[in-house]
C-alpha positions in Angstrom: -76.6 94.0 53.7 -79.8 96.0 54.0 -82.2 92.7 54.6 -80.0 91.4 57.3 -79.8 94.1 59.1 -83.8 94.4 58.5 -83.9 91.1 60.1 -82.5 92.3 63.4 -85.8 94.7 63.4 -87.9 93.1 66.3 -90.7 94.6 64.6 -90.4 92.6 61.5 -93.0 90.3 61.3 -92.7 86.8 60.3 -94.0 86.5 56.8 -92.1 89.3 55.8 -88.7 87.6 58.0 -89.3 84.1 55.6 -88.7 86.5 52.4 -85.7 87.8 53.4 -84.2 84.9 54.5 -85.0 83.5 51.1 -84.0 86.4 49.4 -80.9 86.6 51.4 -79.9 83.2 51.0 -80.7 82.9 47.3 -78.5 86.5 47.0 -75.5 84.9 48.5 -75.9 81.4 46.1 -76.5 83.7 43.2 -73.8 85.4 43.2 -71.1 82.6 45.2 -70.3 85.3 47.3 -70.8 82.9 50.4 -71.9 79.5 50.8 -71.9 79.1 54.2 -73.9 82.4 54.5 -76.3 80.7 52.1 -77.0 78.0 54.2 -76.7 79.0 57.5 -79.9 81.9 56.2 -81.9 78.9 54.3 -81.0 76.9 57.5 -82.7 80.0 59.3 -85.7 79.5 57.2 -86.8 76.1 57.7 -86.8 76.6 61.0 -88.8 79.3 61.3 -91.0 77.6 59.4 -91.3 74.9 61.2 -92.3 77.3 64.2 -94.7 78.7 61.8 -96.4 75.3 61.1 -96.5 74.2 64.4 -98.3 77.5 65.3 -100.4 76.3 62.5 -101.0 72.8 63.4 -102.8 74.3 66.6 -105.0 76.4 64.6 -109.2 76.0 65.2 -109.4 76.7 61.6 -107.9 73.1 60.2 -108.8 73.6 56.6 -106.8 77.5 56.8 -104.2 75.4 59.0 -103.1 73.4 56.7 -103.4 75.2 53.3 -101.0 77.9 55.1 -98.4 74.3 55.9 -98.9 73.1 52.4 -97.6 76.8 51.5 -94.6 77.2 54.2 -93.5 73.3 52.7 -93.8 74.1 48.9 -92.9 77.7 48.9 -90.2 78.3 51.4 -89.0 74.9 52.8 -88.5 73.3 49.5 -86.6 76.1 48.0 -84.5 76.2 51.3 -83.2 72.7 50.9 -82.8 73.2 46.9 -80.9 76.6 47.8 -78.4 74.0 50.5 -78.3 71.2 47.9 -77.2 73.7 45.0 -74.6 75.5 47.7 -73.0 71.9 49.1 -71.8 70.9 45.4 -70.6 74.0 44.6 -68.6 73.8 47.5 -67.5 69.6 47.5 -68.5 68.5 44.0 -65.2 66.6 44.2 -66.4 65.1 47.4 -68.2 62.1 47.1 -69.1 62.7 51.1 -70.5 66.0 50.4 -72.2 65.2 47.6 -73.9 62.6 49.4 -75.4 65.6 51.6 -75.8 67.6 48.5 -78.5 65.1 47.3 -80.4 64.3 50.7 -80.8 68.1 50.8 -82.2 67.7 47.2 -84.1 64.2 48.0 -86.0 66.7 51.0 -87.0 69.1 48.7 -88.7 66.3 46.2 -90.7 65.0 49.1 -91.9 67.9 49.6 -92.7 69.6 46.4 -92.9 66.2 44.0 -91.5 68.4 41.3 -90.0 68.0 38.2 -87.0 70.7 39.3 -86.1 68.7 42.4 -86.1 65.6 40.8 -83.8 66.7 38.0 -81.4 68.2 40.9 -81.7 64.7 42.9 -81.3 62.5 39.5 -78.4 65.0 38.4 -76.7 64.9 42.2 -77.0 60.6 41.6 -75.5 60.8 38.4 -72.2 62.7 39.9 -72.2 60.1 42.5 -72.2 57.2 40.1 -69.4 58.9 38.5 -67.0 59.3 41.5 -67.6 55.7 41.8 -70.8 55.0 44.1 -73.1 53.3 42.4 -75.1 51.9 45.8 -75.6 55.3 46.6 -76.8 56.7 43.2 -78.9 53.9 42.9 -80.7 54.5 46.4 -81.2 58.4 45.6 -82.8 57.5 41.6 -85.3 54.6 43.3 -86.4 57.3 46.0 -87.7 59.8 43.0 -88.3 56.5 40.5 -92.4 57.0 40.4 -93.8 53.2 39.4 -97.0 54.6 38.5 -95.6 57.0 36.2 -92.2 55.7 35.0 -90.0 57.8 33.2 -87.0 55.9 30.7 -84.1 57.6 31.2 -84.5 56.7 35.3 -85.9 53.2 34.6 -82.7 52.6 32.3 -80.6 54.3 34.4 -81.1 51.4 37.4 -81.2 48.8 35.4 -77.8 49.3 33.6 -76.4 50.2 37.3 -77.5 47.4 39.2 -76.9 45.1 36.7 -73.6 45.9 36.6 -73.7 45.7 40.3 -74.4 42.1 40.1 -78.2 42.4 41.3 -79.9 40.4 38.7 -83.4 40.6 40.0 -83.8 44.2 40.7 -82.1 45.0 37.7 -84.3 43.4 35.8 -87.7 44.5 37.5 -86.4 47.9 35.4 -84.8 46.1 32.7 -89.3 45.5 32.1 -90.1 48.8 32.9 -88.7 50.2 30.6 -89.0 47.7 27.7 -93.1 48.3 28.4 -91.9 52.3 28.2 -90.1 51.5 24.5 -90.0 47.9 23.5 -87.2 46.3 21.5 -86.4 43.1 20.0 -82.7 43.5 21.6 -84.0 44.3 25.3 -86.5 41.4 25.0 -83.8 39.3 24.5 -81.7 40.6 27.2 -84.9 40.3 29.0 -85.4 36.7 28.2 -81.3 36.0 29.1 -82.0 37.1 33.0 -85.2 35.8 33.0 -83.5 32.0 32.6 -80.1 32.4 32.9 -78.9 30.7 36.3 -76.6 32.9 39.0 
């Protein structure tokens, strides 16, 4: 109660505005005491951080500039959307709808911070969607954090099984390799060598 009524300070500069809106928004996840409060206050923090970076963006000193974006993106905005992703399933995690905005939430965080945290919460969000029966969407939100550089198993495996089952044959099978290069076996070599000349 204290930091929002700090916030109607028009004194209260904006660095210090950003923590409390993060700190408020976390509080009211933390505790479930409001979900919509949660979000509407993260809500309140991406934008002002978006105001903040375009401020930024006109800065003479580019190098400062865009340190102080990389910061706003990693440290506030990412957490923002994690903070809405976390607040949207506890609210609809029986609804496949609002779980779908649960993991776009998520899906914004990873493209801004890469990290291993908000691709669990985007892989986790998939796997509830698979389970209430969408497997088209699951398999869209596991490819946008699937990294072909630096595959990881339990993702690789994950699409394959799914869009096998799915009937799609060729992209199944582009992981179906991936992850037999991850952890060969004589059994997925086989299965491998099945798609490879079996005809539709």
């Amino acid at each position: 109660q204290y930091g929002e009524l700090a916030l109607q300070d028009p004194e209260v500069d904006p660095g210090n505005k950003l923590r409390m809106y993060f700190w408020i928004s976390n509080s009211y996840y933390v505790t479930k005491k409001d979900f919509d409060k949660a979000i509407q206050y993260s809500q309140s923090l991406i934008d002002l951080c978006n105001m903040l970076i375009e401020q930024a963006g006109k800065s003479d000193n580019q190098e400062q500039a865009e340190q102080s974006i990389n910061n706003y993106k990693k440290f506030y905005i990412s957490p923002a959307y994690q903070i809405q992703a976390r607040c949207l399933f506890a609210k609809g995690k029986d609804d496949a709808a609002v779980i779908i905005q649960a993991a776009d939430k998520a899906l914004e965080a990873y493209k801004l911070d890469k990290s291993e945290g908000s691709s669990k919460m985007v892989y986790s969000l998939a796997g509830n969607l698979y389970r209430k029966g969408k497997k088209a969407e699951a398999v869209k939100y596991v490819e946008a954090i699937f990294d072909k550089e630096k595959p990881d198993l339990q993702k690789a495996n994950f699409l394959a099984m799914t869009l096998n089952r799915m009937k799609q044959k060729g992209r199944a099978l582009v992981y179906y390799e991936i992850q037999y290069r991850l952890k060969p076996k004589a059994s997925l070599a086989k299965k491998i060598g099945v798609m490879v000349h079996k005809k539709d």
